[in-house]
Each structure stands twice: as structure tokens, then as C-alpha cells.
C-alpha positions in Angstrom: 12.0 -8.3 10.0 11.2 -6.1 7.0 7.6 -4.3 6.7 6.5 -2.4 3.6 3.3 -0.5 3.1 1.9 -0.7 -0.7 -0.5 2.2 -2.0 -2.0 1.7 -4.9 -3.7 5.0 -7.0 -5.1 5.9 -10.0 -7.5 8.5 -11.3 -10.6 9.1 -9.8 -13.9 9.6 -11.2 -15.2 13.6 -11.2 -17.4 12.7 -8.8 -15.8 11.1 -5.5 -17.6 9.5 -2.8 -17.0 11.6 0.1 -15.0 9.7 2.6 -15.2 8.9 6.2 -11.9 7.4 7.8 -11.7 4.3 9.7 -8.6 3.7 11.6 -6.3 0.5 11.7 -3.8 0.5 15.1 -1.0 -2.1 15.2 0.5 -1.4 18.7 3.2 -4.6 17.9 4.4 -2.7 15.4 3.9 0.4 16.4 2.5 2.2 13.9 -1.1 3.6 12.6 -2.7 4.6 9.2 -6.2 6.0 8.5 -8.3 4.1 5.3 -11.3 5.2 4.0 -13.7 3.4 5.9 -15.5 1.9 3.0 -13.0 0.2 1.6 -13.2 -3.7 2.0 -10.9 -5.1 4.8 -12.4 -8.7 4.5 -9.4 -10.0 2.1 -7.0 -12.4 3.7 -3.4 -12.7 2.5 -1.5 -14.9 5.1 1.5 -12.9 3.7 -0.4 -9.8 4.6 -0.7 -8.3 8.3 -3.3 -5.9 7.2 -5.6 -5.3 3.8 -7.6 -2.6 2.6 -8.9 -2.2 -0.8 -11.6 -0.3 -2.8 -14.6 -1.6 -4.1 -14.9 -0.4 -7.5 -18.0 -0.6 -9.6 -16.0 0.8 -12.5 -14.4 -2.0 -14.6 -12.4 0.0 -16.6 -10.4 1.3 -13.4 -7.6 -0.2 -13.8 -5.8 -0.2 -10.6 -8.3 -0.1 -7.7 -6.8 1.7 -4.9 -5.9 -0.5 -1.9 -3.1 -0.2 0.5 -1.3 -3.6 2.2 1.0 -3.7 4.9 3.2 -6.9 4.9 5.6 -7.9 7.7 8.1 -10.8 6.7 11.1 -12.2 8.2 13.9 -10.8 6.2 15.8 -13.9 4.2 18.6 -11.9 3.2 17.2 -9.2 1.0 17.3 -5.5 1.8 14.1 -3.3 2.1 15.9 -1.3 -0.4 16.0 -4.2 -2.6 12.4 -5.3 -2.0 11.1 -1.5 -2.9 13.3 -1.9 -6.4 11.9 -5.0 -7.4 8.3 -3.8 -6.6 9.5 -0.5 -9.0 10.9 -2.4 -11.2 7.3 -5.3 -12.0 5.4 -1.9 -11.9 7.4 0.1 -14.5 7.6 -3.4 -16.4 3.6 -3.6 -16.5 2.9 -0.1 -17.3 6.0 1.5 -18.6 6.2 5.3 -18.5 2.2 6.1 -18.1 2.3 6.5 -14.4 4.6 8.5 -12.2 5.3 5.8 -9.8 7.4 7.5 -6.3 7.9 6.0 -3.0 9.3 7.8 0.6 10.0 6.3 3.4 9.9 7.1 7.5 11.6 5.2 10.2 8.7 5.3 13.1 9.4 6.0 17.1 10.0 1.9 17.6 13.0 1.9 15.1 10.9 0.3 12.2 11.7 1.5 8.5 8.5 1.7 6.5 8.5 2.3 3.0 5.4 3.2 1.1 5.2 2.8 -2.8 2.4 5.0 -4.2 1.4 6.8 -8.0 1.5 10.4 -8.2 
């Protein structure tokens, strides 16, 4: 079973709304990430374990921030080779304007999570 966590960023206005943090728990999985709690968490991806993304008013943002966390059953692909591809379709859409970077942690349960985020 592969899971990857997705972060999407761009640049913010000069004036951000200060944030309060919900929290979303996944005891299965054993892991736990704080979200600004104003984000919208109502999406549903049946490909998706959890969802939360900005609501923008700005249409000229380009991105909107949101963060995924996907769990799959791996069909013979590597979570190395899943973070590539994801590098690759974002450096293919956008080309050398953002500083794309990823990390990744290997949680207390022996789960590998990789997060893919702009700088």
C-alpha cells in the first residue's frame, strides 16, 4: 500500500487571513496533519482518503493551495516512481517558474510518506 501526501502552494496575497488550525487524525494509518481550518474539506475523491483545499476568491491564483492524502494499493509502481511522475506533469505544466521540492518521513507504524510541495 503506497500513501502520498500532495501540497499544493503559491503566493499569497499581502494580506493573509489569519489562520486557525483544524486537525485531521487517521489512527489506521497512523498519522496526523494540521489544515487551516477554513479550508473546504467537503470534496470527495474516491481515490482520496482525505481532502482539504482553499477557497479562493482570487481567480487569478493560479494554484489554490490544498493538500490530499491518497492511499492505494501499490500495482507495481514504486513511491519513488509515483513522486517522479507527479515532478515530472508539474515541471511539464509550469516549467522552471516554480521551485517545486518534495521530503519525505517514514512515520512510527512503518509507513513512508512523501509530501510534494512549492518553495
Amino acid at each position: 500500500m503506497l500513501i502520498a501526501l500532495n501540497l499544493g502552494c503559491a503566493a499569497q496575497p499581502d494580506e493573509r487571513r489569519s489562520t486557525e488550525w483544524a486537525l485531521y487524525k487517521n489512527d489506521m494509518l497512523g498519522l496526523q496533519m494540521n489544515y487551516p481550518s477554513h479550508w473546504d474539506t467537503t470534496a470527495h475523491d474516491p481515490r482520496l482518503v482525505f481532502i482539504a483545499a482553499e477557497i479562493n476568491p482570487d481567480s487569478l491564483d493560479r494554484f489554490n493551495e490544498n493538500l490530499n492524502l491518497s492511499c492505494f494499493v501499490n500495482n507495481g509502481s514504486s513511491l519513488d516512481d509515483i513522486v517522479a511522475l507527479n515532478l515530472k506533469a508539474v515541471h511539464d505544466r509550469y516549467g522552471d517558474t516554480l521551485n517545486l521540492a518534495h521530503s519525505g518521513i517514514t512515520n512510527e507504524h512503518g509507513v513512508r510518506i512523501e509530501t510534494i510541495y512549492f518553495e
